[in-house]
NUVEXVO-799388 format. One line per 4 residues: their letters; for each residue x, y, z of C-alpha. Coordinates in nm, 4 decimals, always signed. Layout:
<recs>
a) X Y Z | ... .
</recs>
This chain:
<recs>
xxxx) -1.2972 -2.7009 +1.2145 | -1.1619 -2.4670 +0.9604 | -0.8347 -2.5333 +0.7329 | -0.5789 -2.3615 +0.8793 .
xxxx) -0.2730 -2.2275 +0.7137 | +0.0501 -2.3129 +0.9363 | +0.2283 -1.9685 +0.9889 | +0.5872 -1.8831 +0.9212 .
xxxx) +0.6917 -1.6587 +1.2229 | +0.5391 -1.5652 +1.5437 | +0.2884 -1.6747 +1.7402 | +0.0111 -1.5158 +1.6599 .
xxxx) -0.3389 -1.5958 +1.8111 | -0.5529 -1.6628 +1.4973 | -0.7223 -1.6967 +1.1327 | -0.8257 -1.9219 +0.8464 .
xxxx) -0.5729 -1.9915 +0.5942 | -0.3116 -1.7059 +0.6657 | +0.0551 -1.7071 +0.7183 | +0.1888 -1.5794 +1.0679 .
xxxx) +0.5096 -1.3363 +1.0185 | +0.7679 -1.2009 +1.3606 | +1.0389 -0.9632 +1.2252 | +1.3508 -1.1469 +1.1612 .
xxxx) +1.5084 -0.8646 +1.3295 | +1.2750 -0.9988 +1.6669 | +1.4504 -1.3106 +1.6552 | +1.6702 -1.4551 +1.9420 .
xxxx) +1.8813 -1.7701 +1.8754 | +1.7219 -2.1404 +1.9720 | +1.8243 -2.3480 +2.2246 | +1.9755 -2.6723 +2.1331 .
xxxx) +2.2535 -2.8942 +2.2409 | +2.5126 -2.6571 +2.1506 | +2.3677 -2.3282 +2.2090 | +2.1933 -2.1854 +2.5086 .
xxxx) +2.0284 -1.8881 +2.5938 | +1.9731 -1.6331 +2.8467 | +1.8502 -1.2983 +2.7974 | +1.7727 -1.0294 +3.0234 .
xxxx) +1.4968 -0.8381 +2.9666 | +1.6846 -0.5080 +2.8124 | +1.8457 -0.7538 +2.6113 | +1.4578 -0.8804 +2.4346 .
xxxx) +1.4271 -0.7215 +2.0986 | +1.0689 -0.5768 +2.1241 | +0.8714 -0.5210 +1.7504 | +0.5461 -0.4931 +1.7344 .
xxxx) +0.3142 -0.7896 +1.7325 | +0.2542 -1.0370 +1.3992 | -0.0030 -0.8902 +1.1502 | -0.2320 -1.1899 +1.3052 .
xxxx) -0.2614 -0.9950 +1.6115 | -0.5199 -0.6952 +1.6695 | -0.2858 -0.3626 +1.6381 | -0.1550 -0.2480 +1.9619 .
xxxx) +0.0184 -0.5227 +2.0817 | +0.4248 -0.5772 +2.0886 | +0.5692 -0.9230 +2.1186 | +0.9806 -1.0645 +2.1055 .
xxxx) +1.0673 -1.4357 +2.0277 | +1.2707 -1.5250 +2.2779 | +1.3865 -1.8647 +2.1881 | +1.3258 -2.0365 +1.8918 .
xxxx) +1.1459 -1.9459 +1.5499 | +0.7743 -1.9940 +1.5788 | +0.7380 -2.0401 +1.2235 | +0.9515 -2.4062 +1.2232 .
xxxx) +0.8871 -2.7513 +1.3476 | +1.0384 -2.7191 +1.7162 | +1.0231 -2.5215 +2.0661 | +0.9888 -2.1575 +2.0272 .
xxxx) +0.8983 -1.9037 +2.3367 | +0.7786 -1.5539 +2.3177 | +0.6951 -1.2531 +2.4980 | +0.3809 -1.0552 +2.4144 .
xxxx) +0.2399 -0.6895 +2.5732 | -0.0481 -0.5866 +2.5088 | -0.2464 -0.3007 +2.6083 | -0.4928 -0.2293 +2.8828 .
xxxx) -0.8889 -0.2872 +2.6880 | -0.6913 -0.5143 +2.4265 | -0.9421 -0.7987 +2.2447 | -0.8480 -1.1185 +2.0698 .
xxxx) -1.1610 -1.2093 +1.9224 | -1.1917 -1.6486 +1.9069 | -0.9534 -1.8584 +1.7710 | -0.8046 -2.1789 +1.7920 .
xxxx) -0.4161 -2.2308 +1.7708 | -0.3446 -2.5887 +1.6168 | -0.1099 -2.6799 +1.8457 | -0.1244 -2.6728 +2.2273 .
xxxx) -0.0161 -2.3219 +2.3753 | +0.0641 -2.2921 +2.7102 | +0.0566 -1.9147 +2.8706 | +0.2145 -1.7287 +3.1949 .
xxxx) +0.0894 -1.4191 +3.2835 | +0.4221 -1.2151 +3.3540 | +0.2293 -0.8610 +3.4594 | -0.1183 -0.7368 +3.4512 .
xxxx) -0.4253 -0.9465 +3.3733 | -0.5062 -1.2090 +3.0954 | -0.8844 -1.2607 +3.1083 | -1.0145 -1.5931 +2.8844 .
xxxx) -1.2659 -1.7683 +2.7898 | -1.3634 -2.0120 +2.5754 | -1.6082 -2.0742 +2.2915 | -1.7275 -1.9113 +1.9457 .
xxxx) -1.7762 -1.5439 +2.0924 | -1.6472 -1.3322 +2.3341 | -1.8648 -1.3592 +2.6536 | -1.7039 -1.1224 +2.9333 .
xxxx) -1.8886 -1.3164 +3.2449 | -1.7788 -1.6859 +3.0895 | -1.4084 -1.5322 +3.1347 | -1.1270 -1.6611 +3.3993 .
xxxx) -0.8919 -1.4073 +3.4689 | -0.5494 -1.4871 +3.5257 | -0.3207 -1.2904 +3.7365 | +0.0713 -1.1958 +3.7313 .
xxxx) +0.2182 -1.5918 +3.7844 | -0.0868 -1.7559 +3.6450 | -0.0778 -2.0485 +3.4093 | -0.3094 -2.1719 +3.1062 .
xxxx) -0.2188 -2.4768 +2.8586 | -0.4942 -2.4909 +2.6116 | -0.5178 -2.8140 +2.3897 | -0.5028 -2.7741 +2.0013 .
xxxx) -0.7736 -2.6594 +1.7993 | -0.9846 -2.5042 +2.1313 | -1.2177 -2.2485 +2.0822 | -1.0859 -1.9327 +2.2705 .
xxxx) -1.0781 -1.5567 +2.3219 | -0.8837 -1.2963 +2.5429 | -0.9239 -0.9847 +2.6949 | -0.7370 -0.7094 +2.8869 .
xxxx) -0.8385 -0.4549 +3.1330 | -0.5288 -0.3085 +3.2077 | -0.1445 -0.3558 +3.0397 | -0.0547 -0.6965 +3.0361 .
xxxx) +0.2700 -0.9288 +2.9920 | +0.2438 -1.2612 +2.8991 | +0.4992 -1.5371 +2.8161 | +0.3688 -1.8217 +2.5250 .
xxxx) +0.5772 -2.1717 +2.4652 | +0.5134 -2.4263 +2.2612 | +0.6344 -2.6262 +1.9600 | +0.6350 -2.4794 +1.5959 .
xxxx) +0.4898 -2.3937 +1.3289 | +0.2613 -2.1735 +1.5279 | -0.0419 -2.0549 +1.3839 | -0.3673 -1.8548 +1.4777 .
xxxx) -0.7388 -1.9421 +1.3257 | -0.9981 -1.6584 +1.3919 | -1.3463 -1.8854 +1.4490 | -1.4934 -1.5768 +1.2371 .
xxxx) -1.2431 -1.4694 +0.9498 | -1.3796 -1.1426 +0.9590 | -1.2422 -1.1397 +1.2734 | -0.8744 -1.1516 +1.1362 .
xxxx) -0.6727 -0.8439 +1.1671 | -0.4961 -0.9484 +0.8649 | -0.7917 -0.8828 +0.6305 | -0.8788 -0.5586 +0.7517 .
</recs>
């Protein structure tokens, strides 16, 4: 595997050695023994997605700060014919699909036909440092936990939105 850079903000899916950034402005308070949240969904502070992201996709940090050691939890949308080439994440990432479709796969490029799709209430926990890519077909919600820092490593760095 490749070095990977640990980002400082969101949870981005992907790339070697770059830092992650979500808008402070994104951020919701976390959870902890003396604070709680719960947000509504008008009350989510939508921004577009980290830099680590393809363009086109919007994302809020719901809980947490994806960036630090600890629990974090996020809301992405993306739109419908959206690609996230492979990547790894270096930390296990678990995804629900709020709305819409998540199609993934896994391995070193994307293969359409090696894809699972997952549907609005469907589940995915992929281990740390797993091979993986995702597609859309049509607008799609999903929800990603997990503990911080966060990062993204594209398995091709070309790949990266961040270096185009």
């Amino acid at each position: 595997m490749k070095s990977t850079v640990i980002v400082p903000v969101l949870a981005s899916m992907i790339v070697v050695g770059l830092v992650l950034k979500v808008p402070a402005s994104g951020q919701q308070p976390a959870a902890s023994d003396s604070v709680h949240v719960m947000l509504t969904p008008a009350e989510m502070k939508w921004g577009d997605a980290p830099s680590s992201l393809p363009p086109g996709a919007k994302a809020a940090v719901i809980e947490g700060d994806p960036a630090k050691a600890g629990p974090f939890t996020l809301r992405i949308q993306v739109p419908a014919n959206y690609r996230i080439p492979p990547h790894w994440h270096p930390a296990v990432e678990h995804v629900t699909v709020l709305s819409g479709a998540f199609h993934v796969g896994m391995g070193d490029k994307i293969e359409e036909t090696k894809a699972k799709t997952l549907t609005q209430g469907s589940f995915m926990a992929m281990p740390a440092k797993t091979n993986h890519f995702a597609f859309t077909k049509v607008a799609t919600e999903i929800q990603l936990h997990g503990t911080g820092p966060w990062g993204i490593t594209y398995v091709n760095p070309a790949d990266d939105p961040r270096k185009k």
